[in-house]
N, C-alpha and C positions, 0 to 999 in steps of 0.2 A: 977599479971596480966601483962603478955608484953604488949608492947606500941602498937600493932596490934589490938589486943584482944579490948585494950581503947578504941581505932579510933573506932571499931567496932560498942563498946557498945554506945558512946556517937553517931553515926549515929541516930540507932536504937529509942536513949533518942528524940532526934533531932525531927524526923520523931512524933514521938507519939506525941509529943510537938506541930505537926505543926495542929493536929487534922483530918484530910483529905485534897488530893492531887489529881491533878491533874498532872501527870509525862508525860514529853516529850518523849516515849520509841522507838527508834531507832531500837533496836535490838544488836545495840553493844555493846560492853566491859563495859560500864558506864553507860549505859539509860538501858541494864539488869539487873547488880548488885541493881542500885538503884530501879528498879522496884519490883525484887525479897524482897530488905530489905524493901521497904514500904508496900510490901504485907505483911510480917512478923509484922511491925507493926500495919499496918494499916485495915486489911482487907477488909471488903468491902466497905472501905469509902477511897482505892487509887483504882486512875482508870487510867492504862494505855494508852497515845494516841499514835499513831504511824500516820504520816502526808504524805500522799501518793499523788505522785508527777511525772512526768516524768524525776527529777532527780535523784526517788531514784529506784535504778534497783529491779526488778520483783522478783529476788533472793532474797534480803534483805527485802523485804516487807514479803514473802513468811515465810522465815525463823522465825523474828519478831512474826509472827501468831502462829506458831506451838511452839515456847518456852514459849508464853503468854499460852499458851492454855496447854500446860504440865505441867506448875507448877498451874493451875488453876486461874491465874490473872485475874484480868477485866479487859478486851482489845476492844478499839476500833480503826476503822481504817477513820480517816477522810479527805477528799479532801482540798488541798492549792489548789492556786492560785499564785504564785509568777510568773509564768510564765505572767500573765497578769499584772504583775510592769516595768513599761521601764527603773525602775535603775537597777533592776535583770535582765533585757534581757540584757541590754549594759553591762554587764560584767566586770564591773570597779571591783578596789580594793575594797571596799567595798560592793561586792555584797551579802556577806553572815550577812549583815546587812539587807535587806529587805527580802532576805528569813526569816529570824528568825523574823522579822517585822510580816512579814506574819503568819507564825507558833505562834509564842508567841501572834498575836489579837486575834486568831481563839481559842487559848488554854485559853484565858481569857476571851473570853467569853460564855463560856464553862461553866467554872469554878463558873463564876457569876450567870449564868442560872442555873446549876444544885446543886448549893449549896457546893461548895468546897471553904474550906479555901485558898489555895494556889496552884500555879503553880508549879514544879519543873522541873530542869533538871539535867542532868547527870556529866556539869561542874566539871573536877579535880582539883588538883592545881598547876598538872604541867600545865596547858592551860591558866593560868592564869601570864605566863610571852612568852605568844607563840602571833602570831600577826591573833587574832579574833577578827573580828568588830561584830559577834553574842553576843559577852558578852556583847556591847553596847545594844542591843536590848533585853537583860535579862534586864538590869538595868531600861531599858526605861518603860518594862513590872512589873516591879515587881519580876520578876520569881526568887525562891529563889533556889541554889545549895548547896543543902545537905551534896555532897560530899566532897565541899570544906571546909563549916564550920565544918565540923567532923576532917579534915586536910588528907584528903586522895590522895596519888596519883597514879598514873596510874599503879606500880609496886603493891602496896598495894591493888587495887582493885582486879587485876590479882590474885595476893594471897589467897583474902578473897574470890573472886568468883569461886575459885580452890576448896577452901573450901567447899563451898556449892552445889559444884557439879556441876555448871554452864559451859554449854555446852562452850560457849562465853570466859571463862578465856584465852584463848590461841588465838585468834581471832583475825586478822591484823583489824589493823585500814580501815573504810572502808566512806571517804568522801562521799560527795553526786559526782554524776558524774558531774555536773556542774566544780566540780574545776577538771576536766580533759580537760579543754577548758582553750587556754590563756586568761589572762587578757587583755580585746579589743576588743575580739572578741566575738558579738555577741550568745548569748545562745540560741538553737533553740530546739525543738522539734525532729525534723530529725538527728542531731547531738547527743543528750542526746541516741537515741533509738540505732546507730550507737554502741555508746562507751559500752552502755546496752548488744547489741548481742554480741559486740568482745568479752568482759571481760569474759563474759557467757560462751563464746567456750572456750577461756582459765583456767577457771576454771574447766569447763567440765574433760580439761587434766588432772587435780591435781595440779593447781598452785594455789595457795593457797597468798600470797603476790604477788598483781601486780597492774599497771595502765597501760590501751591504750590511752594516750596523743591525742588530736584530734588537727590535723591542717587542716580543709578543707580536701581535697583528703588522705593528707596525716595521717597516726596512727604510734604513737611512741611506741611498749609497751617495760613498763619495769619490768623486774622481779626481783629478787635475781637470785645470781650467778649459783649455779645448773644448774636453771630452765633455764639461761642464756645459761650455754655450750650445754642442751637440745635440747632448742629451736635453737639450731645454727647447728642442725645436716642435713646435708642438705634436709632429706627425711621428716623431721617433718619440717623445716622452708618453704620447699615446700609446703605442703600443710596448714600451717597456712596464708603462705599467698594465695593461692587460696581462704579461706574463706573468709578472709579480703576483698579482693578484689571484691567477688561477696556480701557483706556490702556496697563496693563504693569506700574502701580505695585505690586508683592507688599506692601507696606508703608504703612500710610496713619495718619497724627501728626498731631496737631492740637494747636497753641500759640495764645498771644494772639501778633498783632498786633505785630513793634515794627519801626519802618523804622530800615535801614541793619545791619540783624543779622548779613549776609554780611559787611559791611566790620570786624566786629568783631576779627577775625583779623590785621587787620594791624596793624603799629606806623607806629602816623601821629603826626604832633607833637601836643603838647597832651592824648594821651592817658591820661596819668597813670598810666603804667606798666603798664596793664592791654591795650593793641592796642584800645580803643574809639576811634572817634572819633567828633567830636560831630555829632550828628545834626540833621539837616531835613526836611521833609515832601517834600521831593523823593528821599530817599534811598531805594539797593533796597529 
């Protein structure tokens, strides 16, 4: 048995072990894999939750539905609240501690009400040396990460969920649109829906990896490099920014591509004096 195969089976041991789950399912790369293996273990005693929000774009929710509902999951979709927290409106470094505040009460009490053993999340083990104050809010919660205690990381889920067919194996990292806001700046409604349409039209194109960065008037997007010499053609950067523009954005920037650019601002440990810290393909 390869070392892959292992990771796999003792997930699998993992999950049956935990008896019934309640899974935080996202829709991405890790909250699918892990939904798909609890169904495998668990059937109808894991129950998919996917946390619908005005941070998470229309697309992603959309998508979430139709993958739960093709492999036959139990999926439901339930409403946060974070927007009514004033430490997730202000926007500090840690604001992905009171969303997941948010997410992880609502998923635990859930779980309490309906008779589930356990919470899970999607948590890898490359995330586990990346700078999330949401893992503080697992620990605070309870919520247990499967994929970490199986020892899986981000390349290896990719792999196994290639395996199994999952649509998602190949699937850019996709934050919530809040971390396309800097840190400082207020989180609004009207902003989150702003960065929701741009992104939208841009993927409409076939951009497939991107962020529209929100500064007030101004959107920064950025792509990979292709998508980059593409989008700089004058007749297509023309009209992308015409759309922008009638969104609200008076300013439309075009960079490469780099994840985790928002969190460069702060001073995180390890960062060798410069406020970068080290990045992952889950990063804003």
């Amino acid at each position: 048995m390869d070392a892959l195969q292992g990771k796999s089976d003792r997930l699998l041991s993992l999950l049956a072990e935990m008896g019934s789950a309640v899974v935080a399912y996202s829709g991405g790369v890790d909250s699918a894999f892990l939904a798909a293996r609890a169904h495998g273990a668990l059937a109808e005693r894991a129950l998919m939750v996917t946390a619908n929000s005005p941070a998470l774009a229309p697309a992603e929710l959309a998508e979430a539905r139709t993958l739960a509902q093709a492999n036959g999951w139990r999926h439901r979709v339930i409403n946060t609240s974070e927007m009514e927290r004033p430490e997730y409106v202000a926007n500090g470094p840690r604001r992905c501690f009171f969303c997941k505040t948010e997410l992880y009460g609502h998923l635990e009490r859930l779980a309490e009400v309906e008779g589930y053993t356990w919470v899970a999340n999607g948590t890898n083990c490359d995330d586990l040396g990346d700078y999330r104050p949401g893992l503080d809010a697992a620990r605070e919660h309870r919520v247990r990460s499967p994929l970490v205690e199986a020892g899986l990381s981000k390349a290896e889920i990719r792999a196994l969920s290639q395996q199994l067919g999952l649509p998602t194996w190949d699937k850019p990292a996709q934050p919530c649109l809040s971390s396309r806001i800097p840190y400082g700046t207020p989180v609004t409604v009207e902003a989150l829906n702003k960065i929701a349409q741009a992104e939208a039209y841009l993927h409409g194109l076939g951009i497939r990896q991107l962020r529209v960065r929100h500064f007030g008037s101004k959107a920064r997007i950025e792509v990979d490099p292709p998508d980059l010499a593409r989008l700089n053609e004058p007749a297509v950067l023309a009209e992308v920014r015409r759309v922008l523009q009638a969104l609200g954005y008076t300013e439309v920037a075009l960079e490469q591509f780099r994840s985790g650019r928002l969190n460069e601002a702060l001073a995180l440990p390890g960062n060798q004096g410069q406020g970068v810290a080290a990045r992952s393909p889950g990063r804003p």
